[in-house]
SEKOL-812275 format. One record per residue (C-alpha): residue in one letter; y, z, x negated. Coordinates in nm, 2 decimals, decimal comma. Layout:
BEGIN
residuo A north Y up Z east X
...
END
This chain:
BEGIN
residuo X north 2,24 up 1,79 east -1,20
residuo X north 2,42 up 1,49 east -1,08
residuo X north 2,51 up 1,47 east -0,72
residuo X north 2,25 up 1,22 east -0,63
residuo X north 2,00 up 1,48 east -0,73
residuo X north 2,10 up 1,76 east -0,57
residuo X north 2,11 up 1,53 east -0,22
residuo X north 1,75 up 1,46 east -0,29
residuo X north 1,63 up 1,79 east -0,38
residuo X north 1,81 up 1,96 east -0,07
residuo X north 1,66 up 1,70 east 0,14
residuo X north 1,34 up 1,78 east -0,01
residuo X north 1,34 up 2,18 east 0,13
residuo X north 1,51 up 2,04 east 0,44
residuo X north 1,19 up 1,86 east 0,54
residuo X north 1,00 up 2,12 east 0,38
residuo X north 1,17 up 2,37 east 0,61
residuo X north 1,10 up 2,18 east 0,91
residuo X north 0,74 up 2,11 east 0,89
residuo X north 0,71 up 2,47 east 0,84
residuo X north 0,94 up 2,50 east 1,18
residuo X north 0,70 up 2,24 east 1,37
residuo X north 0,39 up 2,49 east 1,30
residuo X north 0,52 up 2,75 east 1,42
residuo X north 0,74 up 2,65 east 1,71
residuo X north 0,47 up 2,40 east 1,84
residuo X north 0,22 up 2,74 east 1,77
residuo X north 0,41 up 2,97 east 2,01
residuo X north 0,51 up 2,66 east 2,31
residuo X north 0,13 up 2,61 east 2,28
residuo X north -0,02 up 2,95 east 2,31
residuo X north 0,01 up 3,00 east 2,71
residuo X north -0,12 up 2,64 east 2,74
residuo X north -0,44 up 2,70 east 2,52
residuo X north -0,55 up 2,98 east 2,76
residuo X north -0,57 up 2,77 east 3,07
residuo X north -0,73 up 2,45 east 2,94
residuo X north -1,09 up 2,35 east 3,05
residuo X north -1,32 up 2,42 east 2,78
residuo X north -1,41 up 2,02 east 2,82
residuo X north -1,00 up 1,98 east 2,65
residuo X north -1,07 up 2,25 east 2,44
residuo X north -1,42 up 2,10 east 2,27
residuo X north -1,25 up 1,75 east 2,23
residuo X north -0,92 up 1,89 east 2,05
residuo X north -1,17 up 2,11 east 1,84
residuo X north -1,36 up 1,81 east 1,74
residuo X north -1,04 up 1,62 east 1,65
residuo X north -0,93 up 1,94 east 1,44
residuo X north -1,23 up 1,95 east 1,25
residuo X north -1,18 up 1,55 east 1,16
residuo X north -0,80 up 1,60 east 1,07
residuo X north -0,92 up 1,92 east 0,87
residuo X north -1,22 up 1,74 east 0,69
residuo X north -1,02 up 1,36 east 0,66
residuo X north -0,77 up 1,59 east 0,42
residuo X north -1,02 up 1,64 east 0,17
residuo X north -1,06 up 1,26 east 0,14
residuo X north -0,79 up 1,13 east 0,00
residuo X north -0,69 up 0,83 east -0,21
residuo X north -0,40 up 0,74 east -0,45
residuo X north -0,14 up 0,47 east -0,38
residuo X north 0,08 up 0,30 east -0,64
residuo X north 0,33 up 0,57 east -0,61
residuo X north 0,11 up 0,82 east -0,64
residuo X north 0,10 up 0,99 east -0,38
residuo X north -0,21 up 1,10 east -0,20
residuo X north -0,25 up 0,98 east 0,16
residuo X north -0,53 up 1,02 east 0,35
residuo X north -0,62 up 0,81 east 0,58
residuo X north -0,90 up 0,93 east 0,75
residuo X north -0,71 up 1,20 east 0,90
residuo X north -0,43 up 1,02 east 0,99
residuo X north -0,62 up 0,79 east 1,19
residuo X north -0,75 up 1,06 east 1,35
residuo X north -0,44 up 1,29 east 1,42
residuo X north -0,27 up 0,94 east 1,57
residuo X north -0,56 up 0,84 east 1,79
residuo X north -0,57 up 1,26 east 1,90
residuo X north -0,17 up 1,21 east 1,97
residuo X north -0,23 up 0,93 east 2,21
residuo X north -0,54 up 0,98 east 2,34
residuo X north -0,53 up 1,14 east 2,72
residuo X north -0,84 up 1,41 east 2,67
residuo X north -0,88 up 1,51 east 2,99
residuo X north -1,00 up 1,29 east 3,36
residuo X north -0,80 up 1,10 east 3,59
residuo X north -0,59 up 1,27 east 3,81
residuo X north -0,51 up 1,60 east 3,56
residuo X north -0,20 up 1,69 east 3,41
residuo X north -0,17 up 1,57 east 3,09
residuo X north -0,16 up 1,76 east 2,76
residuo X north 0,15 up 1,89 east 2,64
residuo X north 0,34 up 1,75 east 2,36
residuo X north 0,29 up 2,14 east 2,19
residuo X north -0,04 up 2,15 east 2,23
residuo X north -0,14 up 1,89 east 2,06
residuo X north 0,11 up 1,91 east 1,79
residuo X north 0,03 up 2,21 east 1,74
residuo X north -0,38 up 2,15 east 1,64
residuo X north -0,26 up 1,84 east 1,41
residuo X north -0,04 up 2,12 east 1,21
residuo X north -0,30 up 2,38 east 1,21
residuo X north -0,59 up 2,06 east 1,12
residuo X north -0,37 up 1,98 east 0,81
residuo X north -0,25 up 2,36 east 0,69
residuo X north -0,68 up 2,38 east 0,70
residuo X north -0,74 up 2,09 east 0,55
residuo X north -0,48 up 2,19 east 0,27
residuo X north -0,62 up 2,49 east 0,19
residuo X north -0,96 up 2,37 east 0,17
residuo X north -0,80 up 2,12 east -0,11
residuo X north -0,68 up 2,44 east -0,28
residuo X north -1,04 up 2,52 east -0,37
residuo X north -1,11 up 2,20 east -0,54
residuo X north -0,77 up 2,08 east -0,67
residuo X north -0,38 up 2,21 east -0,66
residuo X north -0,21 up 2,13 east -0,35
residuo X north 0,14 up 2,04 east -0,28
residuo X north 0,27 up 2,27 east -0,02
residuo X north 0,60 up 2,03 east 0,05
residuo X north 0,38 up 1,75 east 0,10
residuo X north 0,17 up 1,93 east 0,33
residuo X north 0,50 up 2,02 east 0,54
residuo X north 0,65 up 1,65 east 0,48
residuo X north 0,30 up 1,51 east 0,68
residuo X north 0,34 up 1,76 east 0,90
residuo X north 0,65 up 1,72 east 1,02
residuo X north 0,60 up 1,35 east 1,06
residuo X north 0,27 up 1,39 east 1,20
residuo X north 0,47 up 1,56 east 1,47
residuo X north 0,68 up 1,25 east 1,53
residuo X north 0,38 up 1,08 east 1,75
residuo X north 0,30 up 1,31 east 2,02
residuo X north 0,66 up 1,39 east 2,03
residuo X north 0,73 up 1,04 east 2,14
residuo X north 0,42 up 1,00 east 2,36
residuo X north 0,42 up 1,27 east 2,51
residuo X north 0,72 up 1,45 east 2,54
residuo X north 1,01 up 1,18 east 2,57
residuo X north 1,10 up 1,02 east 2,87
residuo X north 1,08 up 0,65 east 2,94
residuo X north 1,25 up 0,57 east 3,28
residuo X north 1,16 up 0,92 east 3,46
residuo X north 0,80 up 0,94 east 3,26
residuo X north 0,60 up 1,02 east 2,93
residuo X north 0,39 up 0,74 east 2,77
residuo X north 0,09 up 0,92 east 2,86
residuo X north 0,19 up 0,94 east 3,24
residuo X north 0,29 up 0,58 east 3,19
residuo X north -0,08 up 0,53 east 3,08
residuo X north -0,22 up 0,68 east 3,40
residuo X north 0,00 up 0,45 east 3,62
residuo X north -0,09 up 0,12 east 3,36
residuo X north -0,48 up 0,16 east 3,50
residuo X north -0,53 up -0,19 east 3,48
residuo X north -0,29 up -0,32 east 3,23
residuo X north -0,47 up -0,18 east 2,97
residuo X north -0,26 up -0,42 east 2,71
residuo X north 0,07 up -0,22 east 2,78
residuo X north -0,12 up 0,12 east 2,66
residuo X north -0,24 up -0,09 east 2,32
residuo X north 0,16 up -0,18 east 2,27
residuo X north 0,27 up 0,14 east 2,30
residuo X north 0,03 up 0,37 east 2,13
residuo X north 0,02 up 0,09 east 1,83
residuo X north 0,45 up 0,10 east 1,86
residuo X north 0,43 up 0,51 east 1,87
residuo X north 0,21 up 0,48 east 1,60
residuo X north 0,42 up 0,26 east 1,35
residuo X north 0,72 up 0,47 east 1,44
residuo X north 0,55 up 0,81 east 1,33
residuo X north 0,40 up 0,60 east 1,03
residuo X north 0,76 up 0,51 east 0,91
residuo X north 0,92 up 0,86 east 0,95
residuo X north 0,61 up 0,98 east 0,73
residuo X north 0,68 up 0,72 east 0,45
residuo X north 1,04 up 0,84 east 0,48
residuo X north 0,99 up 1,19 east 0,44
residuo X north 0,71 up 1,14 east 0,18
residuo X north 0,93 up 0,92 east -0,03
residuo X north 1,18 up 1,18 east -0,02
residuo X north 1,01 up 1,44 east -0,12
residuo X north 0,88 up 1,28 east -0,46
residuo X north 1,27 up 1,12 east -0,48
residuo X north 1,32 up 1,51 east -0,52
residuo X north 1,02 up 1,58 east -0,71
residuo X north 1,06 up 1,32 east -0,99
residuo X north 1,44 up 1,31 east -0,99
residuo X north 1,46 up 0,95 east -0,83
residuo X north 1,67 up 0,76 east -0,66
residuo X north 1,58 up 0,78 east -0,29
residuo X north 1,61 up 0,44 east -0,14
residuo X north 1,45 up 0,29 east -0,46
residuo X north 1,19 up 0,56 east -0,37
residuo X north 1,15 up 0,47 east 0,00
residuo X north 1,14 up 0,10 east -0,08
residuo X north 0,83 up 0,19 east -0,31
residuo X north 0,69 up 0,39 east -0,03
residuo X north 0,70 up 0,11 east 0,20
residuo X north 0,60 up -0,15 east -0,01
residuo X north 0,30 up 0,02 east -0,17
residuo X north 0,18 up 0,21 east 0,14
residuo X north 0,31 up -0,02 east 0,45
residuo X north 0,02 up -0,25 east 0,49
residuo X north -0,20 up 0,11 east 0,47
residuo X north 0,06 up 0,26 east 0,70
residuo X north -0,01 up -0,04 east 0,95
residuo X north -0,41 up -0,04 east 0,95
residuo X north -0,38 up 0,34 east 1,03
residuo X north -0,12 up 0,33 east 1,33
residuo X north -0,39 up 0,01 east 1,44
residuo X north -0,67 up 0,30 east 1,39
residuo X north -0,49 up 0,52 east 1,58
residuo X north -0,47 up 0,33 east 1,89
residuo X north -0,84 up 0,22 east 1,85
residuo X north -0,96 up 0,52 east 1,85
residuo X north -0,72 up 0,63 east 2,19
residuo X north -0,83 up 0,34 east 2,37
residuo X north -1,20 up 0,38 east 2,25
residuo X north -1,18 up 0,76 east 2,42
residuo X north -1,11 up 0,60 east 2,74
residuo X north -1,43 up 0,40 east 2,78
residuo X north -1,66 up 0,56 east 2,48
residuo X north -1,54 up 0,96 east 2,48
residuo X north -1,53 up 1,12 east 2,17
residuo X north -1,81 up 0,89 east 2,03
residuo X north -1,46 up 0,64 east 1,95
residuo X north -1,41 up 0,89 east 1,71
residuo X north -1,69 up 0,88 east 1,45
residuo X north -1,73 up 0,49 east 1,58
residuo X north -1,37 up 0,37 east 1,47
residuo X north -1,38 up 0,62 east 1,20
residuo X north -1,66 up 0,45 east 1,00
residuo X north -1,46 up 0,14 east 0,88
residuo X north -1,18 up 0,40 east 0,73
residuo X north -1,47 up 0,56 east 0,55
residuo X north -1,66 up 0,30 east 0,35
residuo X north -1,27 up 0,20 east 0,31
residuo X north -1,16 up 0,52 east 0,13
residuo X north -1,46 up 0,49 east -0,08
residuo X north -1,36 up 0,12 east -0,21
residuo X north -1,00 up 0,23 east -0,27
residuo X north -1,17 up 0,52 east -0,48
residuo X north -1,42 up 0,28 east -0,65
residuo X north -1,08 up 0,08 east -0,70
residuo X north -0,89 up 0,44 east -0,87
residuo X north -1,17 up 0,48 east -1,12
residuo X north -1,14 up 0,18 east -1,24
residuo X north -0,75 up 0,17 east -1,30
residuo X north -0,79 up 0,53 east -1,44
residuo X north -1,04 up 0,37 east -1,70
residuo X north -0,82 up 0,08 east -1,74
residuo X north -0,48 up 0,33 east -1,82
residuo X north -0,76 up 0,49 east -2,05
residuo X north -0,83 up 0,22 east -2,22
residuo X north -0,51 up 0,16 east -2,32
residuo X north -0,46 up 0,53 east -2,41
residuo X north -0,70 up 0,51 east -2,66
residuo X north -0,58 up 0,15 east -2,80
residuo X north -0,23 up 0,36 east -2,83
residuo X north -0,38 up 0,60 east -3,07
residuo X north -0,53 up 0,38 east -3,30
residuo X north -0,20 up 0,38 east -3,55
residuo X north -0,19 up 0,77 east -3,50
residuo X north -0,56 up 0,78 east -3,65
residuo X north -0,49 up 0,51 east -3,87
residuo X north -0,15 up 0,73 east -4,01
residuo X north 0,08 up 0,44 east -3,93
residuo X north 0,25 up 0,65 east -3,66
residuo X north 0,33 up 1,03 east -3,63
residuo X north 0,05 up 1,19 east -3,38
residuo X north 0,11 up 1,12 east -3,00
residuo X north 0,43 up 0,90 east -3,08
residuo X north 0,29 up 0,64 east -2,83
residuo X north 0,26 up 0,89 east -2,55
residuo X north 0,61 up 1,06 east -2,60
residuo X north 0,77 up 0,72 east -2,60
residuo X north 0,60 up 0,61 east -2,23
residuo X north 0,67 up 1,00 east -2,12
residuo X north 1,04 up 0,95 east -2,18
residuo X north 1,05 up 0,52 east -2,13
residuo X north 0,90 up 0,60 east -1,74
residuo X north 1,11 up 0,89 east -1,68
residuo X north 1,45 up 0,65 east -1,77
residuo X north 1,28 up 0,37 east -1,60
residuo X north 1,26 up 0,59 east -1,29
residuo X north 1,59 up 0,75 east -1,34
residuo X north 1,70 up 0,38 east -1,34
residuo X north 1,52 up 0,29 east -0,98
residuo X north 1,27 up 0,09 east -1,15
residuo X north 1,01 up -0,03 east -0,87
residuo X north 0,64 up 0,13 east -0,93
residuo X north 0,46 up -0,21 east -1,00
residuo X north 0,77 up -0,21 east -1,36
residuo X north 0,70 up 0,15 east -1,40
residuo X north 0,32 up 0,06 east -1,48
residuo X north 0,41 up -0,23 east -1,68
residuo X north 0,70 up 0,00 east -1,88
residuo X north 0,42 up 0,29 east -1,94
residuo X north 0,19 up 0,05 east -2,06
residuo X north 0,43 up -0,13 east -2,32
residuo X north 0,55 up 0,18 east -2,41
residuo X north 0,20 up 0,30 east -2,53
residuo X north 0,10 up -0,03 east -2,72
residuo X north 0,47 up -0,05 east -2,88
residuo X north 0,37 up -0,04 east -3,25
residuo X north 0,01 up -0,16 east -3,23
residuo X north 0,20 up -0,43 east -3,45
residuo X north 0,19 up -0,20 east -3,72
residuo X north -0,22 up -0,24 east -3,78
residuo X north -0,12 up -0,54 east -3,97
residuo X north 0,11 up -0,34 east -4,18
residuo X north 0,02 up -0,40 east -4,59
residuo X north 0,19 up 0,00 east -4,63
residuo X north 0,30 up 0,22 east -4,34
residuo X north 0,62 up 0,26 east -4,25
residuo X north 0,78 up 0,63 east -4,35
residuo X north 0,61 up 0,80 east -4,03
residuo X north 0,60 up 0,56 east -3,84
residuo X north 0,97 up 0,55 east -3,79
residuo X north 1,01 up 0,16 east -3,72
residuo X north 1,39 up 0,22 east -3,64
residuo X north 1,44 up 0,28 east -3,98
residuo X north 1,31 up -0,05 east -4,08
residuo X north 1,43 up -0,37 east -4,18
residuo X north 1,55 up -0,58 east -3,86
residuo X north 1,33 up -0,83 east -3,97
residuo X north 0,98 up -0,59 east -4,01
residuo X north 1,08 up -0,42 east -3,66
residuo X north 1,06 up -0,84 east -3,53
residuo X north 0,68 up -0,89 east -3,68
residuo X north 0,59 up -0,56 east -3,60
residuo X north 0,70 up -0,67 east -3,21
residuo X north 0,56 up -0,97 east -3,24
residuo X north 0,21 up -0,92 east -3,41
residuo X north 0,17 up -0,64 east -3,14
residuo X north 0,26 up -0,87 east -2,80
residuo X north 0,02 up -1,11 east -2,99
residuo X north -0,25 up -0,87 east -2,98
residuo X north -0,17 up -0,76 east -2,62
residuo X north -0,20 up -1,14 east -2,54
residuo X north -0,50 up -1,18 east -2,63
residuo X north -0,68 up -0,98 east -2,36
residuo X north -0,51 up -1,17 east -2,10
residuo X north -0,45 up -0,96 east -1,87
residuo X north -0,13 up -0,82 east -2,00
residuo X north 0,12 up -1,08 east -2,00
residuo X north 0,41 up -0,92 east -1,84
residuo X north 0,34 up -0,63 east -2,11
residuo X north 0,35 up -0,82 east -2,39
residuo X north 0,64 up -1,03 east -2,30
residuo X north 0,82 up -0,67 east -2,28
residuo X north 0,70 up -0,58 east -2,66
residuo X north 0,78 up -0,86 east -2,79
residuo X north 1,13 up -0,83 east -2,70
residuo X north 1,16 up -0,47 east -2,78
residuo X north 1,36 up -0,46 east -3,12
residuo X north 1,62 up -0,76 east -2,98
residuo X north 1,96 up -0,60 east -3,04
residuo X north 2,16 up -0,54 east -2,66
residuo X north 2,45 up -0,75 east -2,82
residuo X north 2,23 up -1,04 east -2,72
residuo X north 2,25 up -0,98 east -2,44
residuo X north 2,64 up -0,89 east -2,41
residuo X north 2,77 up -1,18 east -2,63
residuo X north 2,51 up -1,45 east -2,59
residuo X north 2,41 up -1,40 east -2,21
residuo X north 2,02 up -1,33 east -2,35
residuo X north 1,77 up -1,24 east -2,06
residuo X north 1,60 up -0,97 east -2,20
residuo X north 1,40 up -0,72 east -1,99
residuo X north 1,50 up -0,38 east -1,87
residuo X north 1,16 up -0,25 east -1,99
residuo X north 1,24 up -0,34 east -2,34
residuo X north 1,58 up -0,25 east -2,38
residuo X north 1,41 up 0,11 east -2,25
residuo X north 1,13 up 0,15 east -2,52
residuo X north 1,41 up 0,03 east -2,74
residuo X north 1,59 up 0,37 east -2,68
residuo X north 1,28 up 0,61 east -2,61
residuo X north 1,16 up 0,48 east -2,94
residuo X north 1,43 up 0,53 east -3,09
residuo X north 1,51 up 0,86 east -3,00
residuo X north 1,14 up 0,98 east -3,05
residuo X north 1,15 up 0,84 east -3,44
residuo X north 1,49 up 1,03 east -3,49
residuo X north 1,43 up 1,36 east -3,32
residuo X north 1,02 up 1,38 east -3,31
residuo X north 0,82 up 1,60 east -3,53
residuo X north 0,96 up 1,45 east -3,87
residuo X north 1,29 up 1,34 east -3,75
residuo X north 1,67 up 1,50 east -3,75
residuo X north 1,68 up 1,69 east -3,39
residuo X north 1,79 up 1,62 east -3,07
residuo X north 2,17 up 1,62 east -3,11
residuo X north 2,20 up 1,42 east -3,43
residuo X north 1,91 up 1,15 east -3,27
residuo X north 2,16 up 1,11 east -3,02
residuo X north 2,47 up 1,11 east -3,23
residuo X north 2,30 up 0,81 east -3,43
residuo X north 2,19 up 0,63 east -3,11
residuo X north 2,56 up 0,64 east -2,98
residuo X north 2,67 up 0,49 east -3,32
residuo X north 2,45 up 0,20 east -3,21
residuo X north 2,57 up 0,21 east -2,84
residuo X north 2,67 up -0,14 east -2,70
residuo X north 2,59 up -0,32 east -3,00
residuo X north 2,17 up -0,19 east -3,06
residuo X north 2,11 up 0,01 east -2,71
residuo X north 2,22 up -0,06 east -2,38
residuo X north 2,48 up 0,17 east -2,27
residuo X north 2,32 up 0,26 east -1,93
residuo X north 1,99 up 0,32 east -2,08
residuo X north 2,16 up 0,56 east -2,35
residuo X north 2,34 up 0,71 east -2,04
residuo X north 1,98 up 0,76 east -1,86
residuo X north 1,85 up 0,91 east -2,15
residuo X north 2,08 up 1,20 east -2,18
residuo X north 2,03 up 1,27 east -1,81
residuo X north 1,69 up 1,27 east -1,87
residuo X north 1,70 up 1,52 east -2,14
residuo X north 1,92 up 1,70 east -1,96
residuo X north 1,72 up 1,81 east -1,67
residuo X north 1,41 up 1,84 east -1,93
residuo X north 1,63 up 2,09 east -2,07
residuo X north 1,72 up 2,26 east -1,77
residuo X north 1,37 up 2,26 east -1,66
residuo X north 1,28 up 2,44 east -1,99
residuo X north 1,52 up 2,67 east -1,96
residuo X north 1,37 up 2,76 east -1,62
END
């Protein structure tokens, strides 16, 4: 495991470690503090644990995908800022409400156990940056006061409180993107800025809208009670259920294209499941390479429809295996399938990728030739999948013949990628 790795993984059970740490530190601070509150405090925090707890169960997928959900963390954002109690009493402690955010998600997670698997490292990840929020509302000092004293003495300049609960919330948005992004950088062996960069654009506009929900729902406590809860709520609702409207439709789209892949398996032009091996191994390169999500999608999707080309094939190739073709069938086996892919036109960007899959890397090194990352991958995963699949040589001499090629057929970093790759699939194996 290469250094870079092993920084991300130990990051990974660092964060894991202290989310765990937050529930139970902010568990025992809060204890003596839960036995003296008014049962008025009590009702409201038990009402926002039951909407954190329930708001986990609705989730939605982003690009990356990873699961947010947004619903609770509207809600554990608005509960962070939000004073609960009448004018004049001491405010809620940082602990306390920490505390019920931690507990809302640990219940919300195991209720997700029932229906699907949860990941427990996530679950801390949120946690911990969940914790971020009331931390900075209500526990730091801003010239000899809290953010929620601060509130109390801004009675009438009601604009201030907006700023700062919308500024609290972007802050604890960012340090949960962070953590997030680092714990599927150590998840999926990625490289973690690449990975926070993907967090941040796929998730930043979602991350905005929910610190913006936050403070609505704070500021709506102070003149509507809880009834801000359910009433800003809503909107995040009849959201979650376009985005999932929105899922199903790209899960039948990446189905769709699943079952185009297949046709030269059922049709005996390729061995079975050569298309999915070959986007298996192109996206896990492509991410070992710090390819952004949007190119992962496009890589996958090339990599599935790679030798569609060879419907229009007179005599299959020997199974399948277009890298031991003539350079010149591998070119209008490439082009016949990006002409194919064209044709729906939607897939553009994909079929500019097959079509320059079989293009030599010299082209590149000698003549200066722009030819896209993706396809100088599928180039390789092919490759490698035809030489050491089902009918092939093995794994060792697939790679020997690969190297022969190296610099002159393959790109040399993609070759590189590769055998890490392989590397930690054999280590995982081996597990």
């Amino acid at each position: 495991m290469t250094r870079r790795w092993r920084g991300a993984a130990v990051l990974s059970a660092v964060i894991a470690l202290v989310g765990a740490s937050v529930v139970l530190v902010s568990t025992a601070l809060a204890a003596p503090e839960l036995k003296v509150l008014s049962s008025a405090v009590v009702g409201r925090l038990a009402l926002f644990f039951v909407v954190i707890s329930l708001g986990e169960l609705a989730r939605v997928t982003i690009l990356t995908g990873r699961e947010s959900a947004p619903m609770s963390t509207a809600a554990a954002l608005g509960l962070a800022t939000s004073t609960l109690i009448d004018p004049g009493d001491a405010p809620v402690s940082s602990a306390v409400i920490t505390c019920t955010i931690s507990w809302a998600m640990l219940v919300g997670a195991i209720l997700r156990r029932t229906r699907t698997r949860a990941q427990w490292g996530d679950t801390m990840a949120r946690i911990a940056g969940a914790a971020m929020a009331p931390l900075l509302y209500r526990w730091v000092e801003y010239d000899g006061r809290t953010l929620v004293e601060w509130q109390q003495v801004w009675e009438h300049k009601r604009w201030l409180v907006a700023l700062a609960m919308v500024a609290v919330g972007g802050v604890a948005m960012a340090v949960d993107l962070i953590l997030e992004a680092t714990m599927r950088a150590g998840r999926q062996d990625a490289p973690l800025l690449r990975s926070i960069a993907d967090e941040f654009r796929s998730a930043g506009g979602l991350a905005t809208a929910l610190a913006t929900s936050g403070a609505l729902i704070s500021l709506g406590e102070y003149a509507l009670g809880m009834l801000a809860l359910p009433l800003f709520l809503f909107p995040l609702a009849l959201t979650y259920f376009a985005v999932q409207r929105f899922a199903s439709i790209r899960r039948t789209y990446r189905q769709t294209i699943g079952a185009l892949s297949s046709l030269t398996d059922v049709a005996g032009y390729t061995t079975d499941a050569h298309g999915s091996r070959v986007a298996e191994l192109s996206t896990a390169i492509g991410r070992d390479l710090g390819m952004s999500a949007n190119d992962l999608t496009d890589l996958e999707y090339a990599a599935l429809l790679h030798d569609l080309g060879q419907v229009g094939l007179r005599e299959p190739i020997p199974h399948g295996a277009t890298v031991m073709a003539a350079p010149a069938d591998q070119r209008r086996i490439a082009l016949d399938g990006a002409e194919i892919v064209r044709t729906t036109g939607v897939l553009d960007e994909v079929a500019a990728v097959l079509e320059a899959q079989t293009t030599p890397y010299r082209q590149v090194r000698e003549f200066g030739q722009d030819l896209p990352l993706s396809s100088r991958i599928i180039k390789v995963a092919n490759a490698y999948d035809d030489l050491a699949g089902p009918d092939g040589i093995g794994d060792e001499r697939a790679m020997e013949r690969i190297h022969l090629g190296l610099g002159y057929e393959y790109d040399p970093r993609v070759v590189e990628s590769l055998s890490r790759v392989l590397a930690r699939r054999r280590r995982t194996s081996g597990n």
